[in-house]
C-alpha positions as CSV (number, residue, x, y, z in Angstrom):
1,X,1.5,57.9,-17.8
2,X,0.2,60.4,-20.1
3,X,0.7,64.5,-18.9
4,X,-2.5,66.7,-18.6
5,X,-3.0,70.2,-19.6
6,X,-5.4,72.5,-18.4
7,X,-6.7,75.2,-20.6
8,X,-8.4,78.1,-19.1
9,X,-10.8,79.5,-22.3
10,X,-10.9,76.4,-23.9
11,X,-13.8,77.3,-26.0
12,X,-12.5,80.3,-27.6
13,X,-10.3,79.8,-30.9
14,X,-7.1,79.2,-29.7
15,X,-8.3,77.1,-27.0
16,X,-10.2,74.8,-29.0
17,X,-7.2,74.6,-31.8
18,X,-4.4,74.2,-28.8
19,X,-7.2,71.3,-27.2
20,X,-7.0,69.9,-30.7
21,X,-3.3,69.6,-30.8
22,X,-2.7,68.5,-27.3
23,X,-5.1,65.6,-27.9
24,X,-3.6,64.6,-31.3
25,X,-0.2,64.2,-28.8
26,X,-2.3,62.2,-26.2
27,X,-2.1,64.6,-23.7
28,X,-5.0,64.6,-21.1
29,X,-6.4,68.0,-21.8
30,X,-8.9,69.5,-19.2
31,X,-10.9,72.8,-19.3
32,X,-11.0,75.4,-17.1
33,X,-14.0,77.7,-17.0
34,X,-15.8,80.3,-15.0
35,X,-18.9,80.2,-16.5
36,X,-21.2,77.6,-17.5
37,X,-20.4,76.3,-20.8
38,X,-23.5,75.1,-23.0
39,X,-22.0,72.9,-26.3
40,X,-25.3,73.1,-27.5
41,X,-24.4,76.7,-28.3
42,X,-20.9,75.8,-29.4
43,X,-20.3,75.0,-33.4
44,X,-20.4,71.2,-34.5
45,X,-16.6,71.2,-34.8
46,X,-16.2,72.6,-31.7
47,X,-18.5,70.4,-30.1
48,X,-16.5,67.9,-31.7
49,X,-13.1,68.8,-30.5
50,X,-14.4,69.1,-26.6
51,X,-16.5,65.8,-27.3
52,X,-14.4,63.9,-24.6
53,X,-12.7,66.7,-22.6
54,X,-13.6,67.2,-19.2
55,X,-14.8,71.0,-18.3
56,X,-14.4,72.2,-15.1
57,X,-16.5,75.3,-13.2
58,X,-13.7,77.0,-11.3
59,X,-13.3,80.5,-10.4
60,X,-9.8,80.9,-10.9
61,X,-9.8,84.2,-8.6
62,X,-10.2,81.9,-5.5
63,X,-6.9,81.0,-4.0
64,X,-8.5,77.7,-2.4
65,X,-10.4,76.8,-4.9
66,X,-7.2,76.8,-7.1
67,X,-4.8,75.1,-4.7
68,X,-8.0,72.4,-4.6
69,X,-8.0,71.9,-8.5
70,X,-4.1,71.9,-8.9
71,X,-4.2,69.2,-6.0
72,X,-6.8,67.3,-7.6
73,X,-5.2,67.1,-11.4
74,X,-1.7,67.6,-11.2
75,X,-1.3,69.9,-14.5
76,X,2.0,69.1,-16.5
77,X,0.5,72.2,-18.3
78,X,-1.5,75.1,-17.7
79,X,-2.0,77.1,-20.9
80,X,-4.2,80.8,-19.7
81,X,-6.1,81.7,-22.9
82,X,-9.0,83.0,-20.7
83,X,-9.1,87.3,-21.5
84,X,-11.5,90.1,-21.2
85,X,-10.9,91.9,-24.1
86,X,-12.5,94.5,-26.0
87,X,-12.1,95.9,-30.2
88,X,-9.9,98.6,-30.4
89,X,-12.8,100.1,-32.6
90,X,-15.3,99.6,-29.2
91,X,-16.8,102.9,-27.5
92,X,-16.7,101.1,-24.3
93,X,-12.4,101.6,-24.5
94,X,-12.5,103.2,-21.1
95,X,-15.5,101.8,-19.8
96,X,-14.4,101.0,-15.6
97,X,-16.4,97.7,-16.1
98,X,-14.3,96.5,-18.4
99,X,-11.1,97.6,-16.7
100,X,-12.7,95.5,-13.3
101,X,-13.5,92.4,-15.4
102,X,-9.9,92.8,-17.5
103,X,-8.5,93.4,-14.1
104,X,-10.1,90.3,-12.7
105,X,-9.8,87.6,-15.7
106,X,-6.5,88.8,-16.8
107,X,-3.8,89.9,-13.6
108,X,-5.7,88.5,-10.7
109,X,-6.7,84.3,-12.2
110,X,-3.0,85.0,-13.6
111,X,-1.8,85.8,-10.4
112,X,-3.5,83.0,-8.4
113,X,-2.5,80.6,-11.0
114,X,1.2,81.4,-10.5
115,X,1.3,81.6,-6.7
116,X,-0.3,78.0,-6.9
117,X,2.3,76.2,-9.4
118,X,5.0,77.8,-6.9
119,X,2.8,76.9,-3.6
120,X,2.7,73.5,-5.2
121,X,6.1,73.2,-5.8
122,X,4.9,71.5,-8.9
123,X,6.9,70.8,-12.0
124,X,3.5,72.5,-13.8
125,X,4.2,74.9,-16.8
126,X,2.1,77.9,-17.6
127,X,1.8,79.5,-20.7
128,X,0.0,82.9,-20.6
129,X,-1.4,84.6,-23.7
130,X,-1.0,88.5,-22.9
131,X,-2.6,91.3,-24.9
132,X,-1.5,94.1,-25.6
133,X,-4.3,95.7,-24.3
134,X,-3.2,95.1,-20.7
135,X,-0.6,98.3,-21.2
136,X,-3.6,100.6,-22.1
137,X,-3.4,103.6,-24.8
138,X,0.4,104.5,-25.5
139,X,1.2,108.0,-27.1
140,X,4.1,105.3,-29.1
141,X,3.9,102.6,-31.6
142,X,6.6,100.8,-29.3
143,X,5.2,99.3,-26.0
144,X,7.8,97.1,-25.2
145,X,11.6,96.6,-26.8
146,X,12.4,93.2,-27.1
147,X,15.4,94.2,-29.4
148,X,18.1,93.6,-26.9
């Protein structure tokens, strides 16, 4: 029985090139979105890569939802690529819209997700692709030591 991963911001680059190389090791991939996703807005190759991957509205936010989805597919896999984010050369670096949405998309889905794989008591894995923009403006270079 082949595994399946889900990817939560499948359509952004390193969703679409981690869909790419999860298919190319015939891994049932499926994608996770919050939004409505229109590939007749997406590039060809893009288009191409999600040709025959199921997308999935969820809002990842929802507890029930969640436990509903992980019931329903069984992820081997959950790979989090889904991020607010902003350019650190944005005015809008202390907009309080963007902290809500970062706040929303980035800690709360993450937190759901995790209370779910160990609600589940599934053997799921999860993979989640921080930022360093969720420690906000440091007066250091060094925002975490991982020299130990």
């Amino acid at each position: 029985m082949n595994k399946t991963a889900i990817i939560s911001g499948i359509t952004g680059q390193d969703g679409l090139l981690l869909c790419q190389h999860l298919k190319k090791k015939n891994i049932n991939v499926i994608g996770a979105y919050y939004k409505s996703i229109n590939k007749e807005n997406l590039s060809p190759e893009a288009r191409h890569i999600l040709n025959d991957v199921k997308i999935i509205n969820i809002d990842l936010t929802s507890p029930s939802a969640t436990s509903k989805f992980f019931e329903k597919h069984c992820p081997d896999y959950f790979y989090h690529l889904a991020a607010a984010h902003h350019s650190s050369n944005s005015q809008d670096l202390l907009s309080f819209d963007l902290d809500r949405k970062m706040t929303k998309t980035n800690f709360q889905t993450t937190q759901v997700i995790c209370e779910e794989i160990i609600k589940s008591g599934n053997h799921c894995r999860l993979f989640y692709a921080g930022s360093s923009q969720l420690y906000g403006l440091q007066d250091s270079d060094i925002v975490v030591d991982e020299s130990y």
